[in-house]
N, C-alpha and C positions, 0 to 999 in steps of 0.2 A: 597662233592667234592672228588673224586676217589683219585687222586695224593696230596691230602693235608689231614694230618690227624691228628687233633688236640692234643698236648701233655696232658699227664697227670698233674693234679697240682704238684703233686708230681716230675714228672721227669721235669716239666716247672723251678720248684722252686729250684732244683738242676743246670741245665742249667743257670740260671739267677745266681745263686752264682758264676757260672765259669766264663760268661761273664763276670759280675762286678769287678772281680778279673784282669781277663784278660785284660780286654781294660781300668783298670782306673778308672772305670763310678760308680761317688755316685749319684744317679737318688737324683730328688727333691733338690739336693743343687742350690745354686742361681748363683754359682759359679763352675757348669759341667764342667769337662773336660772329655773329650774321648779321651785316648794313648793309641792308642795298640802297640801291638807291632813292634818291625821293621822287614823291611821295611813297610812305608806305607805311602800313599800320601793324602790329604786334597783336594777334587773336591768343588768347588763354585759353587752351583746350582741356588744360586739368580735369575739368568738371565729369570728363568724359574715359578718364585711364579706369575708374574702377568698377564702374555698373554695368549692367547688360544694356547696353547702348545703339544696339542693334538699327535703330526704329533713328536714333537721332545719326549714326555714320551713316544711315542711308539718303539720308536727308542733307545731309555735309554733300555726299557725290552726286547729288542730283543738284543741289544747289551750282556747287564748282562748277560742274560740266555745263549749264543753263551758263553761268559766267562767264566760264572759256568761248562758248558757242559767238557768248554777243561780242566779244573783242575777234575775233576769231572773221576771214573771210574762208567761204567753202574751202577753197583749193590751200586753205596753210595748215602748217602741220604745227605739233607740239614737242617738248622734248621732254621726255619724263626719266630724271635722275635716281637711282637708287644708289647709295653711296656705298661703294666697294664690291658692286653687284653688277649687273646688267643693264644698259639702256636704251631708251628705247624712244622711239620716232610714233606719233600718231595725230590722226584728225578728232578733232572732237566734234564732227559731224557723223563718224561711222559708228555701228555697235561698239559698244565696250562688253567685248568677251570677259569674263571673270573666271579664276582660278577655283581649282576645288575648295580654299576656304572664303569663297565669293566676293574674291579682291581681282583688281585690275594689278594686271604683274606690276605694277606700282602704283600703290593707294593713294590716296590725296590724306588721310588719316597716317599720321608718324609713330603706328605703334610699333616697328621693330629696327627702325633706321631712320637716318635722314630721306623725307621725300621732297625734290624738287622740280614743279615744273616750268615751263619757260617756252614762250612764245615764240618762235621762229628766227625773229629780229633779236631777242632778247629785251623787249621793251619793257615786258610784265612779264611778272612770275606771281609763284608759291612755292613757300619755303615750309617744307615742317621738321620738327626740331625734337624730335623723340627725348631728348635729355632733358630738357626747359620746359618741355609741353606746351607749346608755340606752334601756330602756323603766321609764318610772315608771309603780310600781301604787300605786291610792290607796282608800281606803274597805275597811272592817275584811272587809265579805263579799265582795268580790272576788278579796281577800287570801285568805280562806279557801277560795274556791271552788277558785283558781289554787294553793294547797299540796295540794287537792285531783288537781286534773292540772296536775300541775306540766310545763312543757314542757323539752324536755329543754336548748333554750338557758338557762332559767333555773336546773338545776340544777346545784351547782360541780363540776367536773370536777376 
């Protein structure tokens, strides 16, 4: 997949130490917590674990990526974490090729793992939290990008 380009173990392993640093997160304890840093808000995605939902996760990744886009300058990249999996380096100015179940090899949607992404600097991210049914947003302009296009799982119904 042209725009997704899978990390090395090596720089995965170093990435994943900063994370872990970063946001708080002891993976595997029974008692996770995820705190990044401030600013940053806690989205309840429950709403979204049990119907065919189709219509509103496609609307979550077009919202995200419109997000990413405006913090985002052309030439920076992103880093998109799947926890215990593969990861992976992309621009969110290029296609996003999708998998045979028409997911980006890491969703912004946390239905089978931890997803998280992060900004090059690590200034802003997104955290999604499969166990909590959480996506956390962090860094002031991502924050504002995403009140920008707000997706419609983040808005209270």
């Amino acid at each position: 997949m042209m725009n997704w380009h899978a990390l090395s173990h090596t720089k995965q392993d170093q990435i994943w130490s900063h994370v872990n640093k970063l946001v708080k997160w002891k993976p595997g304890s029974r008692f996770h917590h995820i705190i990044p840093p401030d600013p940053y808000r806690v989205f309840d995605i429950s709403s979204a674990s049990h119907n065919d939902v189709s219509g509103v996760l496609s609307d979550l990744e077009t919202s995200i990526l419109k997000a990413f886009q405006l913090c985002t300058g052309k030439n920076d990249v992103m880093y998109a974490l799947d926890w215990q999996h593969d990861g992976y380096i992309f621009s969110p100015y290029q296609a996003m090729p999708k998998d045979e179940f028409g997911d980006w090899p890491v969703p912004i949607f946390p239905d089978r793992d931890y997803y998280f992404f992060f900004h090059q600097g690590f200034s802003w991210g997104l955290l999604g939290d499969l166990w909590k049914c959480t996506i956390t947003v962090f860094g002031e302009e991502l924050l504002k990008a995403i009140d920008k296009y707000p997706p419609i799982l983040f808005q209270n119904r």
